[in-house]
Every structure is written in structure tokens, then in C-alpha cells.
C-alpha positions as a Markdown table, in Angstrom:
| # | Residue | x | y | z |
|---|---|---|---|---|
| 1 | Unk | -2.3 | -85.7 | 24.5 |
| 2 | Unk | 0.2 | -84.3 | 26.8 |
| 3 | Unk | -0.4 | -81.6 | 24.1 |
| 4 | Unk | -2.6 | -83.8 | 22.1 |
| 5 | Unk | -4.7 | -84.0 | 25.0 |
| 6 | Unk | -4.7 | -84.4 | 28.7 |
| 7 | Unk | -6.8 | -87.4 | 28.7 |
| 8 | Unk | -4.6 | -89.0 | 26.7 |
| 9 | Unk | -2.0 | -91.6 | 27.5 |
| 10 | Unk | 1.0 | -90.0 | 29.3 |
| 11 | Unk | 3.9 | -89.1 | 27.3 |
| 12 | Unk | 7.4 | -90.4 | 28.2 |
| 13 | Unk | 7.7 | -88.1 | 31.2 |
| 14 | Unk | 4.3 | -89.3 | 32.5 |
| 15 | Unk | 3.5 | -92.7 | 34.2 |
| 16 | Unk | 3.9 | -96.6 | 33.1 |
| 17 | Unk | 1.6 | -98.8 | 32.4 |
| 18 | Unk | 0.7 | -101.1 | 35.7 |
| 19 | Unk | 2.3 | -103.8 | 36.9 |
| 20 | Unk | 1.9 | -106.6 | 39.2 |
| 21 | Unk | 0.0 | -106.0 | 42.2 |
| 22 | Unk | 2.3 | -105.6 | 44.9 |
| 23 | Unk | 4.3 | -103.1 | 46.9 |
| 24 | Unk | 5.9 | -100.2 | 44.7 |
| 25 | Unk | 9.4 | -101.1 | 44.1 |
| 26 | Unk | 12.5 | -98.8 | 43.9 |
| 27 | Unk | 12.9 | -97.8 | 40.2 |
| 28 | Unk | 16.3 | -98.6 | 38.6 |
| 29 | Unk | 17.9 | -95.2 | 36.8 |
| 30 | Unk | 16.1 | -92.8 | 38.4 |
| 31 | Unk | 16.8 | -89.4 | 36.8 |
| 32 | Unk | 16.6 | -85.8 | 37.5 |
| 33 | Unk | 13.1 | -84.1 | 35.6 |
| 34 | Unk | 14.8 | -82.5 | 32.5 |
| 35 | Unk | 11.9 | -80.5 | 31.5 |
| 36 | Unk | 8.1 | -79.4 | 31.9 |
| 37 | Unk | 5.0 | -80.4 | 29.7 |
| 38 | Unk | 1.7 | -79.0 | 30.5 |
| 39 | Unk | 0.5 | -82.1 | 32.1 |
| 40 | Unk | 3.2 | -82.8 | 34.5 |
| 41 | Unk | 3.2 | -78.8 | 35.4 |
| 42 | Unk | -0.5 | -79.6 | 36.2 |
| 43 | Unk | 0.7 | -82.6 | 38.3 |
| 44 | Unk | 3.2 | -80.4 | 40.3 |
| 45 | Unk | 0.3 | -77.7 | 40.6 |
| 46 | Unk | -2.3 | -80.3 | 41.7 |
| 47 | Unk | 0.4 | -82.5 | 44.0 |
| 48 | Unk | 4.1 | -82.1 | 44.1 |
| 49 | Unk | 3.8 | -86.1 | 45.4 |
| 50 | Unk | 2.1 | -86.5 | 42.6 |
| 51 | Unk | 4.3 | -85.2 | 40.3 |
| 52 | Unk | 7.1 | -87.4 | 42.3 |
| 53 | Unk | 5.2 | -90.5 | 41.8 |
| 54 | Unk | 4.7 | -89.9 | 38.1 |
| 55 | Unk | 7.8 | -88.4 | 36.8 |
| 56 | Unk | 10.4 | -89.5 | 39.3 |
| 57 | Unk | 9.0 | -92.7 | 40.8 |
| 58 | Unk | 7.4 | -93.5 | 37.5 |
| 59 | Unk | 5.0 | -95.9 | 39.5 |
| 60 | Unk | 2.6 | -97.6 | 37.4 |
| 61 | Unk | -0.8 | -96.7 | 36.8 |
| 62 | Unk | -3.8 | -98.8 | 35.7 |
| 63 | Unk | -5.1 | -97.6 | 32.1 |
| 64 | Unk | -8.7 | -96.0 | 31.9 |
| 65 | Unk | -10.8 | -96.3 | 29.3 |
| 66 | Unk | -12.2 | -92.9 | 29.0 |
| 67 | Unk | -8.3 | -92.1 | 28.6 |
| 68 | Unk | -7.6 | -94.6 | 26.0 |
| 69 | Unk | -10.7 | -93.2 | 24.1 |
| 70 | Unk | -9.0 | -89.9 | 23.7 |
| 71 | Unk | -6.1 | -91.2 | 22.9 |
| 72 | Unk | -7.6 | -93.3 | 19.7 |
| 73 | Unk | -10.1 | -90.1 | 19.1 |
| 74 | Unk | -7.3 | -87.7 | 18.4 |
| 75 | Unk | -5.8 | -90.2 | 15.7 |
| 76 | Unk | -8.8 | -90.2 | 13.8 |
| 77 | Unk | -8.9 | -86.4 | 13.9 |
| 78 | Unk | -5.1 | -86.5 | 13.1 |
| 79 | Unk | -5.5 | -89.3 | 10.1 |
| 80 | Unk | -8.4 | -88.3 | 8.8 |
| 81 | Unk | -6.5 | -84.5 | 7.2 |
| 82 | Unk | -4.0 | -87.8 | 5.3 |
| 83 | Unk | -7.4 | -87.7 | 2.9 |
| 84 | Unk | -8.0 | -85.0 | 0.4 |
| 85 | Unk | -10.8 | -82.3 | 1.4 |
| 86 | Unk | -13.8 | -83.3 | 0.0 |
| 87 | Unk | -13.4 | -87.1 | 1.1 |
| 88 | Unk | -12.9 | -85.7 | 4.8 |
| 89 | Unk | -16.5 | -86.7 | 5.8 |
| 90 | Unk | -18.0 | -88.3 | 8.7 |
| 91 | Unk | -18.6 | -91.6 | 7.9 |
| 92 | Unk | -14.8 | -92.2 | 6.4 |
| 93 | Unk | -13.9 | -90.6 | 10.1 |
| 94 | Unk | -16.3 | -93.0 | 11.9 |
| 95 | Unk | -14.9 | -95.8 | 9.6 |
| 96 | Unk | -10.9 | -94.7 | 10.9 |
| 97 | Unk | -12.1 | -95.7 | 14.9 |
| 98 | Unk | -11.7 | -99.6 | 14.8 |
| 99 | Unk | -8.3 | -99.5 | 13.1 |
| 100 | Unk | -7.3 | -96.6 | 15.1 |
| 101 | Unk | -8.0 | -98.8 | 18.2 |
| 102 | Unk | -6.4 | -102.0 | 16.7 |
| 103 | Unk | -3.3 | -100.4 | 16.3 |
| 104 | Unk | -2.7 | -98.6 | 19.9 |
| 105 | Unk | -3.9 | -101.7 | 20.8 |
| 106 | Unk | -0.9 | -103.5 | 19.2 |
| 107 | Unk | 1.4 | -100.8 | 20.5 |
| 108 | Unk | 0.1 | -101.3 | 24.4 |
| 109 | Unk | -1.3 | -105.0 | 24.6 |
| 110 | Unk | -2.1 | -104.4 | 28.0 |
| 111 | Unk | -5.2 | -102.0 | 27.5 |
| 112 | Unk | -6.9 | -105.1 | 26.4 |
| 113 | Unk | -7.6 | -105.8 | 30.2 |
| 114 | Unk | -10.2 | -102.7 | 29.8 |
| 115 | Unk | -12.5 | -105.2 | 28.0 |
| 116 | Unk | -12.5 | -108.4 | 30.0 |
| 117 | Unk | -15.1 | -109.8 | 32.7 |
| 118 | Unk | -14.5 | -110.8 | 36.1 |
| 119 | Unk | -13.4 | -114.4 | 35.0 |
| 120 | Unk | -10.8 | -113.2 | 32.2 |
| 121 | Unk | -12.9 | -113.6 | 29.0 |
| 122 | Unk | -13.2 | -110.8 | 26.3 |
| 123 | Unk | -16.2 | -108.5 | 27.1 |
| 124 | Unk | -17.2 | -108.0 | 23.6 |
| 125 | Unk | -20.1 | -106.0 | 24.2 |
| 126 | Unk | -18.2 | -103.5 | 26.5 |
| 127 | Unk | -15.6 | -103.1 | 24.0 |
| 128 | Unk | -18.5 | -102.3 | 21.2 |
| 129 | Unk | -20.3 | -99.6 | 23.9 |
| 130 | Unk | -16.6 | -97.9 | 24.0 |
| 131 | Unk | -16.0 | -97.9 | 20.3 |
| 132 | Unk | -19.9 | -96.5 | 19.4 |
| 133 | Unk | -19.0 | -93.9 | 21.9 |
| 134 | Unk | -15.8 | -92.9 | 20.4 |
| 135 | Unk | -17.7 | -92.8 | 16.9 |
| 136 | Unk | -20.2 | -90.3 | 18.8 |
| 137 | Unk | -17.3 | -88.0 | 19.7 |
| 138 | Unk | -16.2 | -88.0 | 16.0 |
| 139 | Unk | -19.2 | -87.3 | 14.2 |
| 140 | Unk | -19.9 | -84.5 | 16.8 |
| 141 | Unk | -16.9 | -82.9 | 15.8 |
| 142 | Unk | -18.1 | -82.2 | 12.1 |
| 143 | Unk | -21.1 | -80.5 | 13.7 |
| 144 | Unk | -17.8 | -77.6 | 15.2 |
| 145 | Unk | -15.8 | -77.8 | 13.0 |
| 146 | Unk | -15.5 | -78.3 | 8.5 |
| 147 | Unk | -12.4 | -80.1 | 7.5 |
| 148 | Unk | -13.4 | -79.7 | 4.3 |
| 149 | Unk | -12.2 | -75.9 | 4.7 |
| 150 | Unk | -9.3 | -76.6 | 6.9 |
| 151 | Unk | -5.8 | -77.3 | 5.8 |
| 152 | Unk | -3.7 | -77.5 | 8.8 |
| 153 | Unk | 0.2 | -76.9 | 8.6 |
| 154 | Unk | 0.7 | -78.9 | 11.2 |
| 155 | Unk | -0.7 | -81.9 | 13.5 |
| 156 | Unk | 0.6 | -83.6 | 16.6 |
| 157 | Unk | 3.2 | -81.3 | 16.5 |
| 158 | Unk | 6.3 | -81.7 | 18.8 |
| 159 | Unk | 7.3 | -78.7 | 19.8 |
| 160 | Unk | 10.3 | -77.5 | 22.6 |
| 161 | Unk | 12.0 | -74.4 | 23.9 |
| 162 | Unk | 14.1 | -73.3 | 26.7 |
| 163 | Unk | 13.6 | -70.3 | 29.1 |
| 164 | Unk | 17.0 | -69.1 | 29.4 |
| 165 | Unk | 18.1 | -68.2 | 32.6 |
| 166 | Unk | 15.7 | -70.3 | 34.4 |
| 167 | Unk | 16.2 | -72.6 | 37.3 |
| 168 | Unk | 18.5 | -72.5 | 40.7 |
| 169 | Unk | 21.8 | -72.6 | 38.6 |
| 170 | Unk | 20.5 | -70.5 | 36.1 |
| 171 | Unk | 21.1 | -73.6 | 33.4 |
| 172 | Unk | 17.8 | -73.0 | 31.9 |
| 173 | Unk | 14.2 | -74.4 | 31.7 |
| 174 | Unk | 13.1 | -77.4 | 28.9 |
| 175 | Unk | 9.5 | -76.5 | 28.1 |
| 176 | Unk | 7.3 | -79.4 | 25.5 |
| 177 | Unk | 5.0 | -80.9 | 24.1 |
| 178 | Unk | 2.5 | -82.2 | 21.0 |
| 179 | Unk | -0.2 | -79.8 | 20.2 |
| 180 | Unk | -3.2 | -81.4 | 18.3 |
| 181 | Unk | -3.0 | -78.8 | 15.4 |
| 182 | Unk | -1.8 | -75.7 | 14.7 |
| 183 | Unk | -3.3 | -73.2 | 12.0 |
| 184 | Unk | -1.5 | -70.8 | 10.0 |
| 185 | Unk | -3.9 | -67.9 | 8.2 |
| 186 | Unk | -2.3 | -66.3 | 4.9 |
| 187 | Unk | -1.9 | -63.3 | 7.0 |
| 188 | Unk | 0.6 | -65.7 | 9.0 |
| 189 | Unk | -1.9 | -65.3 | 12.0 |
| 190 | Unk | -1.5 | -68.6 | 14.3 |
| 191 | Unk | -4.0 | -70.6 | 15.9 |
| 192 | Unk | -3.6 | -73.4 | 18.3 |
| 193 | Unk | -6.1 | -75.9 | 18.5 |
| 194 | Unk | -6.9 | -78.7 | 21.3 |
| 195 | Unk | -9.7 | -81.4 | 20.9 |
| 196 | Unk | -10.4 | -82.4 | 24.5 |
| 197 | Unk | -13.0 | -85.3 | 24.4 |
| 198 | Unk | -14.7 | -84.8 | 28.1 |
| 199 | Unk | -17.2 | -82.0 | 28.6 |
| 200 | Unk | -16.3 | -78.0 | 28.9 |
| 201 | Unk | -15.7 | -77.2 | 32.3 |
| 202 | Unk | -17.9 | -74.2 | 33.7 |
| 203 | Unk | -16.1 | -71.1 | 34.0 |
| 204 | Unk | -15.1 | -71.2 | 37.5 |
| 205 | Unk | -12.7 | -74.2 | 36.4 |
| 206 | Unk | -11.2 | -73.5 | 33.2 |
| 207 | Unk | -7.5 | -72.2 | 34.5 |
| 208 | Unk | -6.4 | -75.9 | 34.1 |
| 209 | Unk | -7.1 | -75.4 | 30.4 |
| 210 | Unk | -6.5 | -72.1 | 29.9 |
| 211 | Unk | -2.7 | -72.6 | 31.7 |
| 212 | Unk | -2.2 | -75.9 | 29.4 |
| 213 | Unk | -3.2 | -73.4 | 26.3 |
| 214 | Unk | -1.4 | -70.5 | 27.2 |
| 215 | Unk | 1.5 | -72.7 | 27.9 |
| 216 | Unk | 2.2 | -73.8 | 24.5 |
| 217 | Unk | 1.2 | -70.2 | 22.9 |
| 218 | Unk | 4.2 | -69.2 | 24.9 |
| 219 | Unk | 6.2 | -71.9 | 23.5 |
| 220 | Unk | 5.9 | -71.4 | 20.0 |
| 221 | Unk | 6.1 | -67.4 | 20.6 |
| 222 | Unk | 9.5 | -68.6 | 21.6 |
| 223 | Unk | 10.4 | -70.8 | 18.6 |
| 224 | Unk | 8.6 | -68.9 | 15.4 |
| 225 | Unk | 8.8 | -65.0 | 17.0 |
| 226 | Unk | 5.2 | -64.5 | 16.4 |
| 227 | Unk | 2.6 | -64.9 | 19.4 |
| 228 | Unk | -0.2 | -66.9 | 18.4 |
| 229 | Unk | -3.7 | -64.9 | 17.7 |
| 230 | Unk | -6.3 | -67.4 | 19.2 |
| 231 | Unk | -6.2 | -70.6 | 21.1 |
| 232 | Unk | -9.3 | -72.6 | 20.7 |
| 233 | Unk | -10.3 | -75.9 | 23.0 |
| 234 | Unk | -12.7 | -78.0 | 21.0 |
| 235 | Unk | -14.6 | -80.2 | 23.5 |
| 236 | Unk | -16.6 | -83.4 | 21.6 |
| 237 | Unk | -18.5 | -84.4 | 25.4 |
| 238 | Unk | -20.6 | -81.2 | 25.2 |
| 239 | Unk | -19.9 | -79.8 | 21.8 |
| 240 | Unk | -18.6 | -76.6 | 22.7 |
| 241 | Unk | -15.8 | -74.5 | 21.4 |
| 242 | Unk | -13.8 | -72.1 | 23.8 |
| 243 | Unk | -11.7 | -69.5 | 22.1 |
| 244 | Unk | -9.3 | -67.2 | 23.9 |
| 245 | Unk | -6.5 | -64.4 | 22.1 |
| 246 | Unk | -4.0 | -64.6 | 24.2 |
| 247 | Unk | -1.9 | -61.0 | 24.9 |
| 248 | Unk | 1.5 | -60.5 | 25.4 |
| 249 | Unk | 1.4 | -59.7 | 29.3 |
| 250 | Unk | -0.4 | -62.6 | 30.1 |
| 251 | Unk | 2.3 | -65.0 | 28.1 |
| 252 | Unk | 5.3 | -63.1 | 30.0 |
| 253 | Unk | 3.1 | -63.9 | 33.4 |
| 254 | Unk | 2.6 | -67.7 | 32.5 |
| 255 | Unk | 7.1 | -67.6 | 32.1 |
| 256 | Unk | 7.4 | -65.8 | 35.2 |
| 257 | Unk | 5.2 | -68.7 | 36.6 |
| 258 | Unk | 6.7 | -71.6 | 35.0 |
| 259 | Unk | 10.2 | -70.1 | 36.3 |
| 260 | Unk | 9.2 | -70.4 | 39.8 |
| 261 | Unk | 7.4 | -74.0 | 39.3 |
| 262 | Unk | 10.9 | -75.1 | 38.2 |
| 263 | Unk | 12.6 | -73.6 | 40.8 |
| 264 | Unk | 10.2 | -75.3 | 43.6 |
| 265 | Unk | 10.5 | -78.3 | 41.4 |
| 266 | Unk | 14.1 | -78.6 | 41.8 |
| 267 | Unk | 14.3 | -77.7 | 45.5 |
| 268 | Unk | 11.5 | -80.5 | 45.7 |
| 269 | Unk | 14.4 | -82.9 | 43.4 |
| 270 | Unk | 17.6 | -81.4 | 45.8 |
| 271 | Unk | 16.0 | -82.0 | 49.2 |
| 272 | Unk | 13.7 | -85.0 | 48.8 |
| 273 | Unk | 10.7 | -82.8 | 50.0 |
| 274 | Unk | 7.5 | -83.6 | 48.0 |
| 275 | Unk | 4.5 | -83.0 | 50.1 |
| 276 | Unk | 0.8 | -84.1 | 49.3 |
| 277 | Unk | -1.7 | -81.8 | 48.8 |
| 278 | Unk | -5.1 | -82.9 | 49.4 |
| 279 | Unk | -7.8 | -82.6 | 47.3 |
| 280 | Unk | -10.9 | -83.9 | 45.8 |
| 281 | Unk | -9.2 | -85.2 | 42.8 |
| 282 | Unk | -6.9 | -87.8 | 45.2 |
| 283 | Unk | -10.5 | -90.3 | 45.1 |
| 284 | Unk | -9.2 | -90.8 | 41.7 |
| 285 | Unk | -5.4 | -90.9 | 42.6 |
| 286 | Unk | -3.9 | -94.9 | 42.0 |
| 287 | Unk | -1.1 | -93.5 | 44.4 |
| 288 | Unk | -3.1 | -93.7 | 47.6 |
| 289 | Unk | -1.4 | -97.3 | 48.9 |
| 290 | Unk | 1.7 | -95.0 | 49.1 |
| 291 | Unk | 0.5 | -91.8 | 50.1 |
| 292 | Unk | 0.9 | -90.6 | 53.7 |
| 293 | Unk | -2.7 | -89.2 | 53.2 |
| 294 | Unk | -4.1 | -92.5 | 53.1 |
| 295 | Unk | -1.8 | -93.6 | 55.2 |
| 296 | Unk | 0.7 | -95.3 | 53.2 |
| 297 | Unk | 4.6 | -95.3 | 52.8 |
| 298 | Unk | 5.9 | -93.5 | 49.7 |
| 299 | Unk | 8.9 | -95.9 | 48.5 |
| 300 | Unk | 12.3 | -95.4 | 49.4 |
| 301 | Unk | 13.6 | -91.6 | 47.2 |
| 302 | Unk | 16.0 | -92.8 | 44.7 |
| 303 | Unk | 17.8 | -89.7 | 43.9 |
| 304 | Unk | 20.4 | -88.0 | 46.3 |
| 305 | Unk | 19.3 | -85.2 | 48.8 |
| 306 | Unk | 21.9 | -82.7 | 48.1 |
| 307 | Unk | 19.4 | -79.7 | 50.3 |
| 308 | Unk | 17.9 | -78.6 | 52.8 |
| 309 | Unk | 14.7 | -76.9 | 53.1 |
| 310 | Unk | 14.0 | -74.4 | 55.8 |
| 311 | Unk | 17.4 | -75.4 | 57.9 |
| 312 | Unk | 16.2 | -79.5 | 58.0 |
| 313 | Unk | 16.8 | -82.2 | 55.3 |
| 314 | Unk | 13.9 | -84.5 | 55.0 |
| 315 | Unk | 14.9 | -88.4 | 55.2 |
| 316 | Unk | 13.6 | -90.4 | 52.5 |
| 317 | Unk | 10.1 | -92.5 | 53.6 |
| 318 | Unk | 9.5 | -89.8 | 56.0 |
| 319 | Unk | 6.4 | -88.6 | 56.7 |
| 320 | Unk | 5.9 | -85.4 | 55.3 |
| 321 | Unk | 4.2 | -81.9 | 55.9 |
| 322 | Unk | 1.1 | -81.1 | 53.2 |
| 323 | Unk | 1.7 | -78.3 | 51.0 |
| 324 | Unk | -0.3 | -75.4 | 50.1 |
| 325 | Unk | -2.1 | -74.7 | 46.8 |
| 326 | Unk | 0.8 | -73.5 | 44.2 |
């Protein structure tokens, strides 16, 4: 999630869950961004509109199911360490998926529209399908993994740090998160590990992981003094395992990069400028009724442009220019 996993449901700097059909309507409150996860970075990377939408606008956004999956997935991975080793077996982890569901389901009534026909009624069968799949992804874990010889120290772990120094004003950059589960070796070697319930991506696409993973091996360098000794993404769709040992130049490189995304994010906050950037991805965007792209009207900016960028101030509902791969 966020951490946890990046098909999981957002995190409270993420988006809401959707309302009403209807035009987007200016959100009450609207704050400043007061820190960076991995996922919203990502956003920014991907779409600095995008990242306005979600962190700023907070528009809604319908709920998928593959998403939701994840999300009940990585609380059977996290429950099922509450047993003691040798009863941390496959069928007592299959067995954790119905009641794992029930109870985000409780927490978020509204997912329960990802199981209902046309007409309203409860798609039982649908909702079966889903919850047999999520049981696949668990019981292809135990083939990667033996948590019978694992003892994590820790598991959805919060963690959060600040890059001194970083910023406009120098005031300093919030960087957080959950990570899935971190291992400590008795040599106090660290590892940080991710379940990611989709497939492994081929090579040529892997930076979105490898920044998310990287990301919060810098972190807790920052909060325990010692740089983690391997990051490993665990993915159940294709049952691979991707390991990477991170070194210390390439940690100082992801700072230096997360200083400048925060310093573009802010001039972005100050001057009301947050251009689309098109790309395959925005066929899956639930933005594109108010993306200039698609020739939509983003809603009225409810912070204060206190900027300019490039000698001009942008007014708010403008169009906009696009901007360039960051």
C-alpha cells in the first residue's frame, strides 16, 4: 500500500472514494501538500495534474477491484505472522481471505458496488471469482517465500523522515510511508520487502518500482543510520522475486531527486501551474471529464497563487501548457 503496495487503496494523501455523478465540486479546506509518499511522487512523475487532482483536489475516484484485492491480500500476508510459525500454512492463509474482505468491507461500505449487476442486485458469483483469485495470490506466495522461517521485526510499518534543508524556503521535505515488512538479520543487516500482487514488469519498466523501493531504503537510512542491504519486490501475478542491494550513491541520487520534485511541487502549489502530461496510462485516468486533454475544465484552484512562473501567473481554469517527462 502506498508502502504496503501501490495497488492498494490510497492512503490519506491519495484520493476519496467516488461520489455522486456530477461535475467536480470545489473542495472545502484545501491544504498545501505537506509531504511525499512514493505513490504520490509517482503521481507528480507520471502527471503533475494528476498529482493536483489527487492530493490537492482530492476528487473522487471509483474503487477497482483488482486494487481492492491487494489491499485485502496484504492483510492476510500481514495477519497471518499474528500465528506462531509452524501454524503459518497455506490453508490457515487461504482461510484469513473472506474475513479479511468482510472487514475492509465494513471499513469502506462503498466497495460493495464492485459486486452488483446492472439492475443493483448482489453479483454473488463475481464476488466468489474475486475472492478464489485472491486465495490464488496467497497460496502462490508460499511457493517464494517460507514463513515458517521468517520472523519479521516489523509489518506495515509507518515510517517518516525529513530531508533537511529541502524545499524553496529551505523548511524541509516530509518523506512516508507503510512498507509491507521489514527484515532485520542477526548481523543487523536490513531488508525491505514489498508484495505487489500484479505481474513483474519486464525490465525496460521497472524504475517505477525500483524508485518506490529505493525511496523507502532512503528513508529508513535516515531514521535507524544503517542503509538497508537488499530490497526485494515479491510479485504473486507471475511469481517472481526481484532483489536489488541498493548502494550508497544511488540513495544520495534518489534525495537529490526527491529535493527537486518538491521544489517543482511547490512552484506547481505557489503559482497554480499543473500541466497534464500525456500518456498511455491517462485511458485509465477517472480525471479525464476535467482534463484539458480530453477536453475538459479542471475545477476552479482552491489555494492562493502567490507565483509566477516564467514572468506570467496562470489564472485558475485556465487552459494549460503540457509538461515534459520529469
Amino acid at each position: 500500500m502506498g508502502i504496503a503496495s501501490e495497488e492498494n487503496a490510497a492512503g490519506a494523501d491519495g484520493p476519496v472514494a467516488r461520489a455522486p455523478e456530477g461535475a467536480a465540486e470545489r473542495p472545502s479546506g484545501a491544504v498545501r501538500p505537506a509531504a511525499l509518499s512514493p505513490s504520490r511522487a509517482g503521481d507528480f512523475m507520471q502527471c503533475p495534474l494528476l498529482y493536483r487532482f489527487r492530493v490537492i483536489d482530492k476528487l473522487p475516484e471509483k474503487p477497482s477491484a483488482a486494487a481492492t484485492r491487494g489491499t485485502v491480500v496484504h492483510s492476510v500476508l500481514e495477519r497471518l505472522f499474528d500465528a506462531p510459525a509452524a501454524e503459518r500454512t497455506a490453508p490457515r492463509a487461504k482461510g484469513l481471505v473472506p474475513g479479511e474482505w468482510e472487514k475492509l468491507l465494513a471499513a469502506r461500505p462503498q466497495l460493495a458496488e464492485l459486486f452488483r449487476r446492472e439492475d443493483g442486485s448482489h453479483d454473488g458469483d463475481r464476488l466468489a471469482t474475486w475472492l478464489a483469485d485472491a486465495e490464488r495470490l496467497v497460496e502462490r506466495w508460499f511457493t517464494l517465500e517460507d514463513p515458517t522461517r521468517l520472523e519479521p521485526a516489523d509489518r506495515e510499518l509507518y515510517v517518516e523522515t525529513v530531508i533537511e534543508g529541502a524545499g524553496g524556503d529551505g523548511a524541509g521535505l516530509t518523506l512516508r510511508g507503510f512498507i509491507d515488512r521489514v527484515d532485520v538479520a542477526p548481523t543487523g543487516d536490513i531488508r525491505i520487502v514489498d508484495y505487489k500482487t500484479g505481474k513483474a514488469p519486464a525490465p525496460q519498466y521497472r524504475d517505477g518500482a525500483l524508485f518506490q523501493m529505493t525511496f523507502y531504503a532512503l528513508v529508513m537510512w535516515r531514521l535507524r543510520g544503517r542503509m538497508p542491504r537488499r530490497l526485494q519486490l515479491v510479485y504473486l501475478g507471475s511469481g517472481d522475486v526481484l532483489t536489488y542491494d541498493p548502494a550508497e550513491a544511488e540513495l544520495l541520487a534518489v534525495e537529490r531527486k526527491l529535493r527537486a520534485l518538491w521544489e517543482a511541487i511547490e512552484l506547481a502549489t505557489d503559482t497554480g501551474d499543473w500541466r497534464p502530461r500525456p500518456t498511455k496510462l491517462c485511458g485509465w485516468c477517472d480525471h479525464q471529464a476535467v482534463c484539458p486533454e480530453f477536453g475538459g475544465t479542471p475545477p476552479p484552484y482552491p489555494l492562493p497563487v502567490v507565483a509566477q512562473r516564467a514572468g506570467q501567473v496562470t489564472p485558475a481554469g485556465a487552459a494549460q501548457g503540457r509538461m515534459d517527462a520529469v
